[in-house]
C-alpha positions in Angstrom: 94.6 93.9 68.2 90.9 95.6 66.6 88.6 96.8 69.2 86.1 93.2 67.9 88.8 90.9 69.1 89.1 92.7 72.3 86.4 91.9 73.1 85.7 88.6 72.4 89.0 88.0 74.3 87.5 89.6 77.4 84.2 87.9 77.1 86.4 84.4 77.0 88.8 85.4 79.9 86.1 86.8 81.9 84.4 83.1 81.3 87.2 81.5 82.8 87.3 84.0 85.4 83.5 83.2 86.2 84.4 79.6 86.5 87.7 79.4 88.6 85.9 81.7 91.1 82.5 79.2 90.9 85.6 76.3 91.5 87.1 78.6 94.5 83.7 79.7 96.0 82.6 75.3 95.7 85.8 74.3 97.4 87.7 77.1 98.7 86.3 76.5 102.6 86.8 72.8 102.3 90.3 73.0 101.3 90.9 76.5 103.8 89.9 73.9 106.7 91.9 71.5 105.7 94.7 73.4 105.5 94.5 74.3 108.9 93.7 70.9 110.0 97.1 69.9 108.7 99.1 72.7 110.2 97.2 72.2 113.7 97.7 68.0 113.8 101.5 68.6 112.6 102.2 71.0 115.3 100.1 69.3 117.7 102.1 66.1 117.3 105.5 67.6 116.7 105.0 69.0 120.8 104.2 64.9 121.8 108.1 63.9 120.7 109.9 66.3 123.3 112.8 68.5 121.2 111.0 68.2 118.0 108.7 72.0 118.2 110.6 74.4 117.7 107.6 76.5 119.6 108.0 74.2 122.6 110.4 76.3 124.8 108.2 79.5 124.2 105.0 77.6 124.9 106.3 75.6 128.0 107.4 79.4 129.2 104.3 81.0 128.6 102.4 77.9 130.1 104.2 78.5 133.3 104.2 82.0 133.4 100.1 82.1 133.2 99.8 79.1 135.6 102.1 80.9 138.2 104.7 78.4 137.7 101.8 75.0 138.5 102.3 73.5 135.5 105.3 72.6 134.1 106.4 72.2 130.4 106.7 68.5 130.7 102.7 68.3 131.4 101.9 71.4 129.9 104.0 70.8 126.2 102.3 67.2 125.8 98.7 68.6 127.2 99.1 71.6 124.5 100.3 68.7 121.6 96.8 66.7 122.4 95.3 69.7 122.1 96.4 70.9 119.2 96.4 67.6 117.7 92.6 67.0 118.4 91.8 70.5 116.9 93.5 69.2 113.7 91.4 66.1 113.8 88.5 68.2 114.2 89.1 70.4 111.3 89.9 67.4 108.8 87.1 65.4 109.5 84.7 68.0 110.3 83.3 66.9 113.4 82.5 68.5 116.3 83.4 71.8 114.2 81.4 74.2 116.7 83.7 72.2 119.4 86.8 72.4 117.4 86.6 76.4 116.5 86.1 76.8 120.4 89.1 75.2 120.6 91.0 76.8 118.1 90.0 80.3 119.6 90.9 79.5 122.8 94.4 78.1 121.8 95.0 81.5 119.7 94.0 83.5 123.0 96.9 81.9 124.7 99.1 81.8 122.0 99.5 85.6 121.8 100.3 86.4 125.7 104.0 86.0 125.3 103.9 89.5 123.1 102.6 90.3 126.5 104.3 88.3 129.0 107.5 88.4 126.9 108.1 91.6 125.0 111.8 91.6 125.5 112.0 88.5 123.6 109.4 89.2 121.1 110.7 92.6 119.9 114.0 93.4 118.4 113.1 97.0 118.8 109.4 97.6 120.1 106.2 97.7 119.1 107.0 96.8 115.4 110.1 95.1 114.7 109.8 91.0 115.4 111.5 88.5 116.5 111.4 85.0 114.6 109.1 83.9 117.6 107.0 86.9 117.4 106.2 86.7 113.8 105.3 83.0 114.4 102.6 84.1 116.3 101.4 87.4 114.5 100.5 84.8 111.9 98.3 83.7 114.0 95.8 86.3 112.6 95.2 84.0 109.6 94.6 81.2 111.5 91.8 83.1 113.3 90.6 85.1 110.5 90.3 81.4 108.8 88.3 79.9 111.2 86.1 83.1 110.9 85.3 81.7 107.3 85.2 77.8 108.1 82.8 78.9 111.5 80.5 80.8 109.0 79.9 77.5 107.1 78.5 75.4 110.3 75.1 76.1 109.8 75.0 74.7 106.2 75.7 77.9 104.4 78.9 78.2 101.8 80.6 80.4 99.8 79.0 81.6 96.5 80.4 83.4 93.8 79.1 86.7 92.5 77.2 86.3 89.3 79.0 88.0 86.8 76.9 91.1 84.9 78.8 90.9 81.8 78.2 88.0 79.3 80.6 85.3 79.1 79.4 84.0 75.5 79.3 86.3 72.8 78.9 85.7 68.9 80.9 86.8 66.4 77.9 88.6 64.9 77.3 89.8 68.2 80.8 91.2 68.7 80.3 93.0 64.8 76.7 94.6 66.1 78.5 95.5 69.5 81.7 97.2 67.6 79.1 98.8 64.8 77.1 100.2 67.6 80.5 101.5 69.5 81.5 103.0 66.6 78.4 104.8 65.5 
């Protein structure tokens, strides 16, 4: 491929770069928080249908173990599906998002005491090697991390994408002048 080609094929890819990140940056937050929407109402209301979470022993264990053994996991499971559940809710509609975030923080608080409470049956060999259950929750970091970017959105401001320096159009006379001047 000659050196004028090149570059018109890098002005034309670095166009369609330009736009898919203008697409990502319009709609990136609203589909990040309805992702997590989905994944918080289908957890939440897999823990209402006792048997069904396969997080539901660990959570009814924690649950009792931070409660000093005053709430059991048949309050606590259902209690922690509504929870979840409404926290979904929040995120896909979008209302009560400060309320929701709260929420969502608070449940992720929680949700990482059993690497605490538990380390026996979080490690397989300690501090780095996880269990199943362990790295369940270590993903939890995304879920927080994405909140961090849906919670920077609630006072009206979004994602933008960078404006690119280089050109996206270029002529072919352009591309001629460019290569002349290069070569000279």
């Amino acid at each position: 491929m000659k050196c004028a080609e090149r570059y018109v094929l890098m002005g034309r890819l670095d166009h369609l770069d330009a736009r898919a990140a203008g697409w990502m940056a319009r709609h990136g937050v609203l589909l990040l928080r309805a992702s997590l929407g989905v994944v918080f109402l289908w957890f939440g209301a897999l823990k209402l249908f006792p048997g069904l979470s396969p997080a539901e022993g660990l959570a009814g264990q924690t649950i009792l173990a931070l409660t000093n053994g005053a709430v059991e996991p048949a309050i606590s499971i259902p209690v922690l599906g509504v929870w979840e559940s409404l926290i979904g809710v929040g995120l896909l509609t979008g209302k009560a998002l400060r309320l929701t975030l709260v929420a969502l923080l608070a449940h992720m608080c929680g949700t990482v005491t059993p690497l605490v409470l538990f380390p026996s049956e979080m490690f397989v060999r300690e501090p780095f090697v996880l269990t199943m259950e362990a790295q369940y929750i270590i993903k939890n970091l995304v879920f927080v991390s994405a909140s961090f970017v849906v919670g920077a959105t609630v006072r009206g401001s979004s994602a933008q994408p960078r404006t690119s320096r280089s050109r996206t159009t270029v002529s072919s006379s352009e591309v001629a002048d460019e290569f002349q001047f290069r070569a000279a």
